[in-house]
C-alpha positions in Angstrom: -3.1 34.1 9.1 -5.1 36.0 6.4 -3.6 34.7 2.9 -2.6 37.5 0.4 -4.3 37.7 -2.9 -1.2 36.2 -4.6 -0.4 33.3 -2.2 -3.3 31.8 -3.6 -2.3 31.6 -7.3 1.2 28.9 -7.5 3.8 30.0 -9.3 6.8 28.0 -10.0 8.7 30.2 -7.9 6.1 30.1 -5.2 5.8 26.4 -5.0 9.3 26.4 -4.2 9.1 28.9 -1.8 6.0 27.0 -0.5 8.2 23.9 -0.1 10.6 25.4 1.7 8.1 26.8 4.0 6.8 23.5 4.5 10.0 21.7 5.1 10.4 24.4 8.2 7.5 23.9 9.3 7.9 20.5 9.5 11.6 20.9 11.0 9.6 23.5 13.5 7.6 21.0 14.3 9.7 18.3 15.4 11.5 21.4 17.5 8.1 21.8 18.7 8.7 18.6 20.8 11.9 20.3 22.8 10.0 23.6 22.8 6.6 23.2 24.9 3.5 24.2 23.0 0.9 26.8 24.4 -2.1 24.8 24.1 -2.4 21.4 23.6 -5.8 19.8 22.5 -7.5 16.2 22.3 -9.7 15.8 18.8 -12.1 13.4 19.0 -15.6 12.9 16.7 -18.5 10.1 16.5 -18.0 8.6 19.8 -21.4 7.3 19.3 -21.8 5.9 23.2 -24.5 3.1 22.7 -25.7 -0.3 24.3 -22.4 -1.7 23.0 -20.4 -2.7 26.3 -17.4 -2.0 24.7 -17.8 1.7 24.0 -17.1 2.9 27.0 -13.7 1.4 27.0 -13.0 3.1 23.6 -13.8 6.2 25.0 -11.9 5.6 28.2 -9.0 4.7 26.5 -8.9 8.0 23.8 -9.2 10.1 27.1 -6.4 8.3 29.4 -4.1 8.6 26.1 -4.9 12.4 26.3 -4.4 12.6 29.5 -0.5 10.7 29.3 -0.1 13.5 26.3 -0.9 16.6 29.2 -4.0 18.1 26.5 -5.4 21.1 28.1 -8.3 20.4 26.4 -10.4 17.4 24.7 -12.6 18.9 21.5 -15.7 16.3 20.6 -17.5 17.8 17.7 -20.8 15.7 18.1 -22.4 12.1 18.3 -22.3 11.9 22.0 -25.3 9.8 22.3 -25.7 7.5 19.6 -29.7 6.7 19.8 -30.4 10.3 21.3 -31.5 9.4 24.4 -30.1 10.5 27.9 -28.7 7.5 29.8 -26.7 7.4 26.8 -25.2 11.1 27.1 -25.0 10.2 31.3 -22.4 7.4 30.5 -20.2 9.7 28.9 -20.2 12.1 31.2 -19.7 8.9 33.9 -16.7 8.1 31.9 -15.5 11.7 31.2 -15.3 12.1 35.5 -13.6 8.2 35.7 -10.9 9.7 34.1 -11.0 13.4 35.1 -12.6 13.6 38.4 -13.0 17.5 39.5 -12.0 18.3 35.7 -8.3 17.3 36.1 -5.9 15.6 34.6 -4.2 12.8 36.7 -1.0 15.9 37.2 -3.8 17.7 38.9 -3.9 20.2 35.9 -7.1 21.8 34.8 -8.6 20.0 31.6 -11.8 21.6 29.6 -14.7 19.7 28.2 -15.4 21.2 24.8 -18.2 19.3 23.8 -21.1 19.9 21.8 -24.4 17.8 20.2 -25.1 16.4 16.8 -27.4 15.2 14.8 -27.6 11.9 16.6 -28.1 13.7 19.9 -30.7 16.2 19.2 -32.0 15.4 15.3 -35.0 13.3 16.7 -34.7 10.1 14.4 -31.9 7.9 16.5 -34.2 6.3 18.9 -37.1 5.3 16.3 -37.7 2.0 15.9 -37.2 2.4 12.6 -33.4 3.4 13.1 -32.0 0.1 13.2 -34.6 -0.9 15.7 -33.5 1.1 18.0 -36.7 1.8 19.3 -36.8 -2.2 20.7 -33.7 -2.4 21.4 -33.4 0.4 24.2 -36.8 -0.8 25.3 -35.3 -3.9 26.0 -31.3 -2.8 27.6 -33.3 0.0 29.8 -36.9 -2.6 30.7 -39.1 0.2 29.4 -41.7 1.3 27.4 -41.4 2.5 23.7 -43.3 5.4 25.2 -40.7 6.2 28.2 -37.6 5.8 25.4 -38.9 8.8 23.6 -39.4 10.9 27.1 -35.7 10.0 27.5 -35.0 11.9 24.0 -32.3 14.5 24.6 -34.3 16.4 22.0 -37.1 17.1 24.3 -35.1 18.6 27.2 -31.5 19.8 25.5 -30.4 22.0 28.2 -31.7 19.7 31.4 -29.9 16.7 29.9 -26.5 18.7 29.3 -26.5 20.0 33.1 -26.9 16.3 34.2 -24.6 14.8 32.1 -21.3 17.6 32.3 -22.4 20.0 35.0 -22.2 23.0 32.6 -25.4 25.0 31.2 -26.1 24.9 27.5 -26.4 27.2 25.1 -26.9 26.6 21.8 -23.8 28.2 20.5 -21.0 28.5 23.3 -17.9 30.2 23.8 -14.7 29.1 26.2 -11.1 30.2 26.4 -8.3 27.9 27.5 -5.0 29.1 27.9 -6.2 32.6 26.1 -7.6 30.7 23.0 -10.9 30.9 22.0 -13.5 28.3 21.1 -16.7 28.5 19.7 -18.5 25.6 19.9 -21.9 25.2 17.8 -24.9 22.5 18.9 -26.5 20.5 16.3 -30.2 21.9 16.1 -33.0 21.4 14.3 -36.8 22.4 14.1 -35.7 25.8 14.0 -37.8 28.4 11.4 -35.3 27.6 8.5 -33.3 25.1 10.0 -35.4 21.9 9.9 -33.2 19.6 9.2 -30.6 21.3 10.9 -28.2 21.7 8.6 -27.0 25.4 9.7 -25.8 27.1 12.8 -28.6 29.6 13.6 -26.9 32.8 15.1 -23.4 32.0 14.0 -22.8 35.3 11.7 -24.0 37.8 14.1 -22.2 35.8 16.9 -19.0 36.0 15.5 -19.8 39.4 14.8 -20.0 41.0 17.9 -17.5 37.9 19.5 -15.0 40.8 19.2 -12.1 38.4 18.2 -8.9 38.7 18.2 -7.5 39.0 14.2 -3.7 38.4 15.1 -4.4 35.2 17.1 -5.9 32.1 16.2 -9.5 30.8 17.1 -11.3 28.0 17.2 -14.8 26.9 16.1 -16.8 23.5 15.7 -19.9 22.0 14.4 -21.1 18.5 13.5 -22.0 18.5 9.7 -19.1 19.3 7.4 -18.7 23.1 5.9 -20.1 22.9 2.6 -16.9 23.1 -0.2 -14.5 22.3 1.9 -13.2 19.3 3.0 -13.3 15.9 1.0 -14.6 14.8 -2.9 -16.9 16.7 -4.5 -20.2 16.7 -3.4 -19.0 14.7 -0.9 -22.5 13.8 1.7 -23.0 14.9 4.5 -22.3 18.7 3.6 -24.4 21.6 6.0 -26.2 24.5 3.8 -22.7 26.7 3.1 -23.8 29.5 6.0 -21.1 28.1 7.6 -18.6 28.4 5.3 -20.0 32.1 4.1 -19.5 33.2 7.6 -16.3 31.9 8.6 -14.6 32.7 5.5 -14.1 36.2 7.1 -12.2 34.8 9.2 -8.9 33.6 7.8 -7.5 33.0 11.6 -10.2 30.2 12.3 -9.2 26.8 12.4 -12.8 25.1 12.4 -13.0 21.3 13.0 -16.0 19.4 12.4 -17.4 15.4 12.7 -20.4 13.3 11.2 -18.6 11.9 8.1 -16.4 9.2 9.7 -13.8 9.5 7.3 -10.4 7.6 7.5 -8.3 10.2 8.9 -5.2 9.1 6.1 -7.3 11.3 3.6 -5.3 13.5 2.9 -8.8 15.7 1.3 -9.5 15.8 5.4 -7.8 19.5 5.5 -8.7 22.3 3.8 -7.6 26.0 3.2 -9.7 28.7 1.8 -11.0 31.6 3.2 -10.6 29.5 6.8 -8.8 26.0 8.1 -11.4 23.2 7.7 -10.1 19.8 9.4 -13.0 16.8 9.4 -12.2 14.8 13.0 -11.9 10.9 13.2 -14.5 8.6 14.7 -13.1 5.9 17.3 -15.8 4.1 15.8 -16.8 3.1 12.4 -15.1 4.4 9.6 -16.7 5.1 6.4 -14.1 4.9 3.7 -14.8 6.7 0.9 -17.7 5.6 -1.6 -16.4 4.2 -5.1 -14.3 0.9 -4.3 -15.1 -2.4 -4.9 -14.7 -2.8 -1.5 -16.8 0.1 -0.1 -20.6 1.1 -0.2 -21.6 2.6 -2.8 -23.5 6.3 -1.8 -26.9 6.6 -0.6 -27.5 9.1 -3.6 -26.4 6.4 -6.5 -27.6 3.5 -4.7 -30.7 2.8 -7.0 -28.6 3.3 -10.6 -25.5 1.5 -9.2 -27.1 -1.9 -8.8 -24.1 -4.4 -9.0 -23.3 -6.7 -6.1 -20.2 -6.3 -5.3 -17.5 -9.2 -5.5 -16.0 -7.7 -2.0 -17.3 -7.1 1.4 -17.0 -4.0 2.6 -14.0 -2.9 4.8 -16.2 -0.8 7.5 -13.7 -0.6 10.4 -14.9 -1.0 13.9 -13.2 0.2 16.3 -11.0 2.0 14.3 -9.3 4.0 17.3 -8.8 7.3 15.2 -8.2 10.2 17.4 -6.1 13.5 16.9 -3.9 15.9 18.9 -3.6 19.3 18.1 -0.6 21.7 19.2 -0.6 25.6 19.1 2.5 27.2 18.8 3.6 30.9 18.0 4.2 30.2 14.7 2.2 27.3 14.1 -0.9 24.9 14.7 0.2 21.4 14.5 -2.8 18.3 14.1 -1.2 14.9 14.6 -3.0 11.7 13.2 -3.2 8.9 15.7 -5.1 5.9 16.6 -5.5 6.1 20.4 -5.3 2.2 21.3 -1.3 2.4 20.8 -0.7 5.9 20.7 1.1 5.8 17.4 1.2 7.8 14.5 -1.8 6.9 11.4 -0.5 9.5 9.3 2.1 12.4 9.1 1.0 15.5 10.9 -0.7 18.5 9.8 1.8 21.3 9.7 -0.4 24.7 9.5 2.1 27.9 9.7 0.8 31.1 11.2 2.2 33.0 8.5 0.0 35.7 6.2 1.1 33.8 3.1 1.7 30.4 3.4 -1.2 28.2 2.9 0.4 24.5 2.4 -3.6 23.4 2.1 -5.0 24.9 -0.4 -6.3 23.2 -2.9 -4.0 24.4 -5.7 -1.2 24.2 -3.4 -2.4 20.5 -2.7 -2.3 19.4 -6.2 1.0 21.0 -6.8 2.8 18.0 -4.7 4.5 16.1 -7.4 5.6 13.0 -5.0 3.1 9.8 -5.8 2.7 6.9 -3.9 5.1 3.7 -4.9 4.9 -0.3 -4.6 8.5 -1.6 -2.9 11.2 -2.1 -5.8 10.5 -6.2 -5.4 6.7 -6.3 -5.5 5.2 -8.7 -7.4 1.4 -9.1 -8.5 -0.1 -12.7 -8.1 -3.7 -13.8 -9.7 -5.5 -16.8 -8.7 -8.8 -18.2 -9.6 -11.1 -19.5 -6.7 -14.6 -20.0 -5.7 -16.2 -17.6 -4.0 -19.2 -15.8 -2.7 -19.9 -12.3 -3.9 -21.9 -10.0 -1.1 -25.1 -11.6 -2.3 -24.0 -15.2 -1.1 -23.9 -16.3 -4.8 -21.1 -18.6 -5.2 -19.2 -18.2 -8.6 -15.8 -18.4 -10.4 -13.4 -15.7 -9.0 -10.5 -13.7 -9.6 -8.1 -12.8 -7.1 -5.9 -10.3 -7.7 -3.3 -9.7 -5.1 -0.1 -7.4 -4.4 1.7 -5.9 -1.5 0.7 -2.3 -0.2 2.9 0.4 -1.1 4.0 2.0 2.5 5.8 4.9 3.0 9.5 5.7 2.6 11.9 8.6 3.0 10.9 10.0 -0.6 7.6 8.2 -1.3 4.1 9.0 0.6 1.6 5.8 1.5 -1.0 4.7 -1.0 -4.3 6.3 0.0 -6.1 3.4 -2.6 -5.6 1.0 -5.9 -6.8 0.8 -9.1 -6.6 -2.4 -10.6 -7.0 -2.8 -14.2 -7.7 -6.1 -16.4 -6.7 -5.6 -19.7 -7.6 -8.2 -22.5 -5.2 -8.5 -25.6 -6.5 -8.3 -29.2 -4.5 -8.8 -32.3 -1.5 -8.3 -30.1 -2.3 -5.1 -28.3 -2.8 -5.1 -24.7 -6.3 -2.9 -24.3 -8.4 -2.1 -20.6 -11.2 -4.5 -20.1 -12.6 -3.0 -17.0 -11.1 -1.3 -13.8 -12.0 -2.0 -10.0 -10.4 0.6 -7.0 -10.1 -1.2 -3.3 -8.3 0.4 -0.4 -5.9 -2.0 1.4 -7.2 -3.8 4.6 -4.9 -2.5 6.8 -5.8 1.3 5.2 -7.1 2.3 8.7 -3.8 1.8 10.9 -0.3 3.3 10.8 1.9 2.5 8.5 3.8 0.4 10.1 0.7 -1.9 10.7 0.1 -2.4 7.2 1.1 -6.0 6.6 -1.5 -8.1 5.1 -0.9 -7.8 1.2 -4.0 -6.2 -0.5 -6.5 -7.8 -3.2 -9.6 -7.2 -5.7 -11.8 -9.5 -7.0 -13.2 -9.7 -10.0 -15.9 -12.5 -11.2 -14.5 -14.3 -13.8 -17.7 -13.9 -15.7 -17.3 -10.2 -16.3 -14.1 -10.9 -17.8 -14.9 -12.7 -20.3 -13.9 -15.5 -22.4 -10.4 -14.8 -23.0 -7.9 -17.1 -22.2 -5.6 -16.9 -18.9 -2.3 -16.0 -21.7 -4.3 -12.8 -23.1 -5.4 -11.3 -19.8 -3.4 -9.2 -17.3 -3.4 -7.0 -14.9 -2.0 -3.5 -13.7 -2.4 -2.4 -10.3 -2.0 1.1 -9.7 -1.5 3.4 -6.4 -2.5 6.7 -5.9 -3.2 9.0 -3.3 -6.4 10.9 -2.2 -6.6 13.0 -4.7 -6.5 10.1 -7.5 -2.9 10.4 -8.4 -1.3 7.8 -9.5 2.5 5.9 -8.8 4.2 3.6 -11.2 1.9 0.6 -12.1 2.4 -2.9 -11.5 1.6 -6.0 -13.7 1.1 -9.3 -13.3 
């Protein structure tokens, strides 16, 4: 897997190669289905078990759909517990053994637990009452003290409450094979000299040093926090210290997963390729779609300067089902993207060849892709103005904007988001006004589920007082890296 020095600058000549590469792999891929694969591996992240009666069922029904799929393997890089405390880590061990009593799959074939903490297990904040009033809350499911929550804290007995809930000692960094493939699977600590807030692995470069790993074969690793540089936008939150990344960048046979950003798993920025494989795992749970839209958050980091109630509310998916499915194969590691209430396909897989110079992921090789998103040949753009309430409750004068979503086709990839554009015209020349991007509502489903056309409000104050003849609109879709398809106007 170790990338030459020259697969990593594209050349016209090796962008074609590259595509051809890519094409194979993805013709390997669907082979891959006739020929069986070595190892076969459930990805989940952010299960977040809580008081929530439904979570159980989520969880129950992501391992039953690995268990119809014959995984060797489930991976779950962190967020066992939601509020940190240990009933909550017992139920997902009760639900793990529902499913897989004795550690096997309903064929009677062995299936591993590759498990490890995060932050909300083990960072000692979940259960405050501060965190959402948590605090009352689980004084009131489990009739107890605030004082008896906090003695429930997985943080103050880490190894006792892992034996109880998965009959397995901890450690904070652990090693397993299955089916001669290693994983390294990293706890979420904190407290640590250096490590406070727990955003490193301590021990990780002198473990994989002396791990005596094998260079020709590919291995495994996870953590909670997201390797610093990698995955997603710049400065994207959520990021550990880079100790991570520094260490396993030695190690261009790693394939290292990690959770904690609920991401949609149609983000195409959710793989990586540098000096390792970085892949960011789904949540069943709530997605976080990316910061920016008119219909998203905006980031905890901007939140004081970017003060304007937005004029949607916010798209926060729960459940959203998200799960994954990785496949090793001799020549390959494939990652599907599925949503495990169905079983069907959210995205196109991740095709990643085992070959020394083919990196499909790299950044540069990512932006190379020419092929943009595209609206159906007989969309049409419609704009209506309404009342309506913004997110403060304040009713006003709005502007609906609304057009189909742009799915994909045999030549065209799916919309990731929109930008929609108002554009005022002056002295007979049509000029930008201001500019709103949304994601679609059905941007957390397959394909095939996206249905409902897709809309952006603006209030009709901020556009002024030009009249309904000299304003239009473009509407724009691009993919996750902000390139953008043909436009559409009303």
């Amino acid at each position: 897997m170790k990338p030459s020095e020259d697969s990593l600058t594209l050349t016209r000549k090796s962008f074609l190669g590259l595509g051809a590469a890519f094409c194979l792999s993805r013709a390997q891929a669907v082979e891959g289905v006739k020929k069986k694969a070595n190892l076969r591996v459930g990805l989940l992240a952010d299960i977040h078990f809580d008081l929530a009666k439904d979570t159980s069922v989520h969880f129950e029904t992501a391992l039953r759909d690995f268990d119809r799929r014959k995984c060797d393997a489930v991976l779950i890089c962190g967020d066992l517990a939601q509020n940190g405390v240990e009933q909550q880590l017992l139920q997902v061990g009760e639900t793990w053994r529902k499913v897989f009593p004795g550690n096997r799959r309903g064929d009677g074939a062995p299936i591993v637990k590759l498990f490890h903490y995060g932050d909300h297990n083990t960072g000692g904040y979940a259960h405050t009452k501060e965190f959402f009033h948590s605090g009352e809350r689980l004084m009131k499911a489990y009739g107890c003290s605030y004082e008896e929550v906090v003695a429930s804290c997985i943080r103050n007995h880490r190894a006792e409450t892992w034996k109880k809930a998965f009959d397995e000692d901890f450690a904070p960094i652990i090693r397993k094979t299955v089916k001669g493939y290693d994983f390294i699977l990293a706890n979420f600590t904190s407290g640590e000299p250096g490590n406070r807030g727990g955003n490193n692995t301590p021990g990780l470069e002198d473990f994989l040093k002396t791990a005596k790993l094998d260079p020709a074969k590919p291995f495994f690793f996870s953590q909670h926090r997201a390797f610093r540089g990698t995955i997603g936008e710049k400065d994207i939150g959520g990021q550990d210290d880079g100790r991570s990344t520094q260490a396993l960048s030695a190690f261009p046979n790693c394939l290292a997963f990690c959770g904690h950003l609920h991401r949609n798993f149609n983000d195409e920025k959710m793989i990586w390729q540098g000096g390792f494989t970085a892949i960011h795992v789904p949540t069943l749970r709530d997605v976080y779609a990316e910061p920016d839209r008119e219909n998203t958050v905006p980031p905890k980091a901007r939140a004081a300067q970017d003060t304007r109630v937005r004029e949607m509310r916010s798209i926060l998916q729960t459940p959203s089902w998200q799960c994954g499915v990785m496949e090793v194969f001799d020549d390959r590691i494939v990652v599907e993207r599925r949503v495990a209430d169905t079983g069907a396909e959210l995205a196109p897989a991740w095709v990643i060849p085992l070959e020394e110079t083919v990196r499909p992921y790299t950044p540069e090789n990512r932006l190379a892709v020419a092929v943009r998103p595209a609206f159906p040949v007989d969309a049409r753009v419609t704009v209506v103005t309404r009342k309506g309430r913004n997110r403060a409750r304040r009713e006003h004068d709005q502007v609906v904007v609304t057009f189909p979503p742009a799915r994909a086709t045999a030549t065209t990839p799916r919309a990731y988001d929109y930008l929609v554009t108002a554009e005022v015209r002056e002295k007979g020349v049509w000029k930008p006004l201001l500019a709103r991007a949304v994601f679609s509502p059905g941007c957390y489903r397959p394909d095939a589920e996206e249905t409902v056309p897709a809309t952006c409000v603006f209030a009709a104050a901020e556009l002024g007082p030009a009249s309904k003849e000299d304003l239009r609109f473009s509407v724009v879709p691009r993919d996750s890296f902000g390139r953008a398809g043909k436009a559409l106007q009303s």
